[in-house]
C-alpha positions in Angstrom: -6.9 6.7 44.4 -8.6 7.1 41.0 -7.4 8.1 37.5 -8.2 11.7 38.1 -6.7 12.2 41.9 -3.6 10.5 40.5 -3.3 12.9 37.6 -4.3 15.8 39.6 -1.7 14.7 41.8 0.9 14.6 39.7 0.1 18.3 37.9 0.2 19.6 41.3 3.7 17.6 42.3 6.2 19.9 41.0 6.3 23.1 43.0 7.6 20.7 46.1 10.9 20.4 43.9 11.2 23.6 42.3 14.6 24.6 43.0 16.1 20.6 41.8 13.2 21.1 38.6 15.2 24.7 37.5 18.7 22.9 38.3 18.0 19.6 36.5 15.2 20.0 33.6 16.5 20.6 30.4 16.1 23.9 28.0 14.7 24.2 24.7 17.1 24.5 21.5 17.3 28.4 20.3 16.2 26.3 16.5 12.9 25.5 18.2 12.4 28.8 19.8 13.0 30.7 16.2 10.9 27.8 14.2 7.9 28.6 16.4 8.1 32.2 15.8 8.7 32.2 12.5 5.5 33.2 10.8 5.5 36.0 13.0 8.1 38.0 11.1 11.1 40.0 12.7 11.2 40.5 16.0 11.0 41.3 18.8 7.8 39.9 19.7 5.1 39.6 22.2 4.8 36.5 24.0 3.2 34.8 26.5 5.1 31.9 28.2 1.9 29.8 29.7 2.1 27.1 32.4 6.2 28.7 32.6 7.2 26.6 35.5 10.7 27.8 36.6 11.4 29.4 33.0 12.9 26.7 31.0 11.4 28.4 27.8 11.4 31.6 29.1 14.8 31.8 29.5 15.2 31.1 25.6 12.9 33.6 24.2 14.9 36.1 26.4 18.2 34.8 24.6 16.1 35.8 21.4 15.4 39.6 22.4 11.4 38.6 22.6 9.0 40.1 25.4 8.3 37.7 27.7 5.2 37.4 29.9 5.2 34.3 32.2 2.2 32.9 33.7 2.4 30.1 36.2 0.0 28.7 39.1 2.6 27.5 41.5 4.5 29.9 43.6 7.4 27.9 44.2 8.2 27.7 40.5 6.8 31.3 39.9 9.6 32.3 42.6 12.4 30.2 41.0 11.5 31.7 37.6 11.8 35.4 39.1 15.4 34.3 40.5 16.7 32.9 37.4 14.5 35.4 34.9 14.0 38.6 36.5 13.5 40.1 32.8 10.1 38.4 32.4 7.0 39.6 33.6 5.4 37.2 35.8 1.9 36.5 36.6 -0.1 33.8 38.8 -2.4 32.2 36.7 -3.4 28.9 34.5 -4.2 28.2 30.9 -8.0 28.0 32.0 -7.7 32.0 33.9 -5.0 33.5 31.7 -4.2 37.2 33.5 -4.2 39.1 30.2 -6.3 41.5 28.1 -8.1 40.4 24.9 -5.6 40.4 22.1 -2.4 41.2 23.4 0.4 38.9 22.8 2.2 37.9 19.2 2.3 34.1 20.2 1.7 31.6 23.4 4.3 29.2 23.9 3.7 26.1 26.4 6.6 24.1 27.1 6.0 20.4 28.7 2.6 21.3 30.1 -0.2 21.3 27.8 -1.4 17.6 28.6 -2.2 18.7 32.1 -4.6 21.9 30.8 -8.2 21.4 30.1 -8.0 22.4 26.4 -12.0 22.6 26.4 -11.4 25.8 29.0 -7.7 26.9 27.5 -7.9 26.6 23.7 -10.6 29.5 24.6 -8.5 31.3 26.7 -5.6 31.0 24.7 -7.7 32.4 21.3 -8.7 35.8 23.5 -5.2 36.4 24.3 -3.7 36.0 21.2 -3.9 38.8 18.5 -5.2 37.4 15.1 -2.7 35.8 12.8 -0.7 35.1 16.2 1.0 31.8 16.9 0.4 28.9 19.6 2.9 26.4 19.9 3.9 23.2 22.2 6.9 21.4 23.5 7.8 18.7 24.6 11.2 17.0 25.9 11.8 13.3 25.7 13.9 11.2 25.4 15.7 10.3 22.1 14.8 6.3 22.1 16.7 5.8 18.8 20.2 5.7 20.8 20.6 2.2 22.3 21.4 3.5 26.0 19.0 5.5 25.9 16.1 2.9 25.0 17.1 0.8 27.7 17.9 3.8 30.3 14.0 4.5 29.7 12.9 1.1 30.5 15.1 0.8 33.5 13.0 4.3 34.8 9.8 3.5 34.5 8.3 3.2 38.3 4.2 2.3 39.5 2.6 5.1 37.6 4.8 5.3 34.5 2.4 4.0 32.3 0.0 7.4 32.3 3.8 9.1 31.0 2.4 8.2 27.3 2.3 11.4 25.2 1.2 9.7 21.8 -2.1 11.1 22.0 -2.1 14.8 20.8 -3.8 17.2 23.4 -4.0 19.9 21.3 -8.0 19.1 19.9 -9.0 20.9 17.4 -10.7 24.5 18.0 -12.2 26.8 15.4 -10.0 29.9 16.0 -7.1 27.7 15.4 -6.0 26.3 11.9 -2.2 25.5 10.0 -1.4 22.7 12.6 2.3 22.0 11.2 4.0 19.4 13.5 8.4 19.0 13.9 11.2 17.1 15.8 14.4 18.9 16.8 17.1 17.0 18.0 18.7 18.8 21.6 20.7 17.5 24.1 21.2 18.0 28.0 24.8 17.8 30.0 24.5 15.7 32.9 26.5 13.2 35.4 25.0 9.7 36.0 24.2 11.3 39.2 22.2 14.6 37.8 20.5 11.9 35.3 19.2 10.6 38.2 17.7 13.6 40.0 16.7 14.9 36.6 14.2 11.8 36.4 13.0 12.9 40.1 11.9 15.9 38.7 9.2 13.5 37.1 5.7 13.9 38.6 5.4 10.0 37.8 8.9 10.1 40.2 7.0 12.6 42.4 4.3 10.9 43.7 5.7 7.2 44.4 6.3 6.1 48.2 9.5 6.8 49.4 10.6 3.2 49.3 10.2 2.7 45.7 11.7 6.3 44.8 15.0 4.6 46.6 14.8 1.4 44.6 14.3 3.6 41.7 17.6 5.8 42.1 19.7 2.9 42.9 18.3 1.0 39.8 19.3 4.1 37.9 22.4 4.6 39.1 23.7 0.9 38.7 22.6 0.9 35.1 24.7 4.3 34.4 27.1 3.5 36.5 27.2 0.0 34.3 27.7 1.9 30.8 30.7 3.2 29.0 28.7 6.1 27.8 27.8 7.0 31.3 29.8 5.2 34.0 32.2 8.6 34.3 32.2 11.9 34.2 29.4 14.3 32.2 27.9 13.2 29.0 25.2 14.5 26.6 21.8 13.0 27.2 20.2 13.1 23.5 16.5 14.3 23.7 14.2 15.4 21.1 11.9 18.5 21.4 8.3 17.5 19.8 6.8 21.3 18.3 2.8 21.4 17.3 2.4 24.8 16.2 -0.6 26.7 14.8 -2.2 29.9 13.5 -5.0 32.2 15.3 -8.0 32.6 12.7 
């Protein structure tokens, strides 16, 4: 299997686990939501959640009184974003097809997806949807490696494939119609049990895609090292995470 298969793969792996992806994935901090927002103005606004998944984001910019459009390719996590958000509008489609007219939402939001889009096709797409002055921004959930356990936990994780996990680069190039890039960290954190920790990290395409066999080694590893910490060994815990925002300005 090449590069590409693998990573085609893997964008294509979650809608298998949709139901465990809206019961184990973590949410994105309100702080976040409003940052993102904020040149914008009062509220409510118009906005597009794209690549929505099962409406993780969506779900927040509800909580904030905002208009919600969600746009997702996979039906499975389409469906599980109707069940859980049935306030949004939601549409089939990607960042490359966005089902929208020209100039119609306030700001598009993308929340742990924009490495998978082709931003050659999307940034485009994106532009034409977004009324001028509007606001594009991206999130992403990690890990906060800065808390010993946690450094350690994510070395214990990594499986066969983990090694294309590696967010450093920034896939959000630079486009003409886009300009202000301001970049923040907001420190979050997500309630779990060793054992939801566990199926949270087989939400994972990297966890997706592995043989059967090694996905087994992999939980057991997991679950010994939790099940080996005072911070984790018993009963729920917060998981510290910290949301990564790029944000920037339609021209």
């Amino acid at each position: 299997m090449t590069g590409d298969d693998l990573r085609a793969r893997r964008a294509n792996s979650f809608g298998a686990r949709a139901a465990a992806y809206a019961e184990h994935r973590p949410d994105y901090p309100a702080e976040a939501i409003r940052w993102i927002l904020e040149p914008l103005g009062e509220g409510p606004h118009q906005v597009l959640d794209l690549a929505a998944g099962t409406g993780k984001l969506t779900g927040g910019l509800l909580a904030e009184g905002h208009h919600v459009t969600a746009v997702e390719p996979d039906e499975a996590m389409l469906s599980e974003l109707v069940r859980h958000h049935g306030a949004a509008r939601a549409l089939p489609g990607t960042a490359e097809r966005i089902p929208l007219p020209d100039g119609t939402v306030d700001a598009v939001v993308v929340g742990q997806a924009f490495h998978w889009f082709d931003p050659v096709r999307a940034l485009p797409e994106i532009a034409r949807v977004l009324r001028p002055g509007g606001v594009l921004a991206a999130l992403w959930n990690d890990y906060d490696n800065s808390v010993p356990w946690v450094d350690e936990f994510v070395r214990v994780a990594q499986s066969s494939v983990s090694e294309q996990d590696d967010l450093a680069f920034d896939p959000l190039t630079e486009y003409e119609r886009f300009t202000d890039p301001v970049k923040r960290l907001f420190p979050h954190a997500h309630r779990r049990t060793a054992e939801s920790l566990v199926a949270m990290v087989n939400t994972h395409s990297h966890a997706l895609v592995i043989q059967e066999e090694e996905r087994a080694e992999l939980n057991a590893r997991l679950l010994a090292f939790l099940k080996s910490r005072p911070e984790t060994a018993v009963g729920e815990f917060d998981l510290p995470l910290t949301v990564f925002v790029k944000r920037l300005r339609r021209v």
